[in-house]
N, C-alpha and C positions, 0 to 999 in steps of 0.2 A: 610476054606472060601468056601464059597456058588458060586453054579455057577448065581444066580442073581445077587450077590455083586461082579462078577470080573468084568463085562462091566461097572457097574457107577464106578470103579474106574478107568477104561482105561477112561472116559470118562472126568473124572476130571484133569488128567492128560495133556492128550490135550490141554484141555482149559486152563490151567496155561501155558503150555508152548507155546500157541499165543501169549498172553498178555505178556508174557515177553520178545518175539519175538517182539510185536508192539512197546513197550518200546524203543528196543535197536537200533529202525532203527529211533524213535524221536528225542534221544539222542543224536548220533550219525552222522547224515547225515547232511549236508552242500545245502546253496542256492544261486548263483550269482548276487548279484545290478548291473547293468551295471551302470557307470558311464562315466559324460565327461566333461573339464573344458576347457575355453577360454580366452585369455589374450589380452588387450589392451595395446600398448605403447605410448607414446607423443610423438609431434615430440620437434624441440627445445622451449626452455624457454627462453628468454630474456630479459634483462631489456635495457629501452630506454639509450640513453644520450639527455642532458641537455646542449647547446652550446648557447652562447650570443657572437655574432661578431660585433666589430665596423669597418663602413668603409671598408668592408669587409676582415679585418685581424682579429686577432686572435680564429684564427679557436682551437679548443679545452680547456681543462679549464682554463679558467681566463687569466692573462697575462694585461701588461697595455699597451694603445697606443700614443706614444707621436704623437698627432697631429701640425706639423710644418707649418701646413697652419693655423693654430689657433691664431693668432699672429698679433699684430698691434703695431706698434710703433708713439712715439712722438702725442700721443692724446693728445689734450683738452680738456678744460670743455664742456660737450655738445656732444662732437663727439660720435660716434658708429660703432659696426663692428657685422657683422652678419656671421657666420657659420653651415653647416648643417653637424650632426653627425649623421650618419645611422646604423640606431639598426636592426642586422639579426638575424633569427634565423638560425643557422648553426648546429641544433640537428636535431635529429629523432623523436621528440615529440613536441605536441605545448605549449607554454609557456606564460607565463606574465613578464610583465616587469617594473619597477621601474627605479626612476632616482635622484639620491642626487647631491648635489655640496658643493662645499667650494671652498677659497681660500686663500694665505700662501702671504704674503709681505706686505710692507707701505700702497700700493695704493688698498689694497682688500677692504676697510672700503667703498673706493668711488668709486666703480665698481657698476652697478646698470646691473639687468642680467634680461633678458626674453626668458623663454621656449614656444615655439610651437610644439609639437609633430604632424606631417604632414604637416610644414610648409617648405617653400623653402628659399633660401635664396638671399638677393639681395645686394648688396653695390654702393653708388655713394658718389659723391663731390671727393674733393684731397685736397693733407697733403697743398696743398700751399693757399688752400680755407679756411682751415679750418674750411670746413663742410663737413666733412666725415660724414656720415650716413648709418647705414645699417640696413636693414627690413625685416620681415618674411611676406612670401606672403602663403595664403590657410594655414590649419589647425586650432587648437583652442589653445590658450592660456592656459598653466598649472603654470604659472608662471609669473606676470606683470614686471613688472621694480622695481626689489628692490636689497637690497643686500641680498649676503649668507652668509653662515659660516665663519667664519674666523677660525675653527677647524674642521683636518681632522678627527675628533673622534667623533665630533658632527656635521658631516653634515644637509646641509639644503634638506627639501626632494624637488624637483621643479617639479616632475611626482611623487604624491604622491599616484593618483588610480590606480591599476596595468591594461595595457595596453597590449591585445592579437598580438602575432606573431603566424601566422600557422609557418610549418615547411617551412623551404626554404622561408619564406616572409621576407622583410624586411621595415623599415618608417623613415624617415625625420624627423628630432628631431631639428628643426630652434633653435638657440643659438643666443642672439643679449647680448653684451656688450654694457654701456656706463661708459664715466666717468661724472658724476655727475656733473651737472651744475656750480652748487653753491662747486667744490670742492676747497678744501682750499690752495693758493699760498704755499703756504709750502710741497705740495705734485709732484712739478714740478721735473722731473727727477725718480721718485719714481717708483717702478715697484711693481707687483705681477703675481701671477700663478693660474691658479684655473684646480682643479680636480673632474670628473663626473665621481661616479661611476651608473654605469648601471647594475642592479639585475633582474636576472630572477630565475622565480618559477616557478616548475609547474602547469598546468592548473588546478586547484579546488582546488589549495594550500589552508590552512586561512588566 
């Protein structure tokens, strides 16, 4: 070997062993992402209740109210009796309301009924006048003087467009019986019952 040919080989030497050198520090070496993650929680979830109170009893769901001031005895033809049943809402959410009726005995056929939802209610005359009378005063009529159902399975609707309760509100549902003028001597002594049920939905129900 030539002393010209031993420096280009010291020279080639070197340079291979850079380049293998820059290799192993590519290969090899590591770099850090910082990273960071952040969490949201809810607080509580809840879902409303739905509560329809009559008269201001039965507070939670359903339950029936026998109304014992509902009641009139020894009517005639003609005579009338008026009641007001109070629809609350005793939920946490606001609601609508519906109102069906029927009635069960001899004398349901000639019972003639009228709904005022915000009517009040008034009664005059006496049993020994025989002209008891009783009237809804303010509200609207849902319901004129007719009869209902005489089946609890096919009730008649008497608030048949549903009717808003906020929460905690409550309305005056005027009820007036009569027994029918023209009712037939063969029904003296004859009794019946009638049952209102009161439906509520929620607001934007269909």
């Amino acid at each position: 070997m030539t002393a010209e040919q031993r420096p280009r080989r010291l020279a080639v030497l070197v340079w291979v062993s850079g380049v293998v050198l820059m290799l192993a520090v590519g290969v090899g070496g590591t770099m850090a992402f910082w990273s960071d993650e952040a969490t949201v929680e809810t607080g509580s979830l809840a879902a409303g209740r739905l509560d329809v109170t009559l008269n201001g009893e039965l507070a939670g769901e359903g339950g029936v109210l026998v109304d014992t001031q509902f009641q009139i005895a020894d009517l005639v033809p003609g005579e009338s009796f008026a009641r007001v049943i109070a629809v609350g809402n005793g939920g946490t959410v606001p609601l609508d309301y519906t109102m069906t009726g029927s009635t069960s005995g001899t004398l349901g056929a000639a019972l003639r009924w009228t709904v005022v939802p915000g009517g009040s209610a008034t009664n005059a005359g006496t049993v020994a006048g025989g002209n008891r009378a009783g009237s809804c005063t303010g509200g609207s009529s849902t319901y004129p003087s007719a009869a209902i159902s005489g089946s609890a399975t096919s009730p008649t609707g008497v608030i048949a467009t549903p009717r808003p309760l906020a929460v905690g509100a409550s309305e005056q549902v005027c009820v007036i019986v009569a027994l029918d003028a023209n009712a037939a001597s063969t029904l003296q002594e004859a009794t019946a019952t009638a049952r209102f049920v009161i439906t509520g939905i929620q607001r934007g129900a269909p």
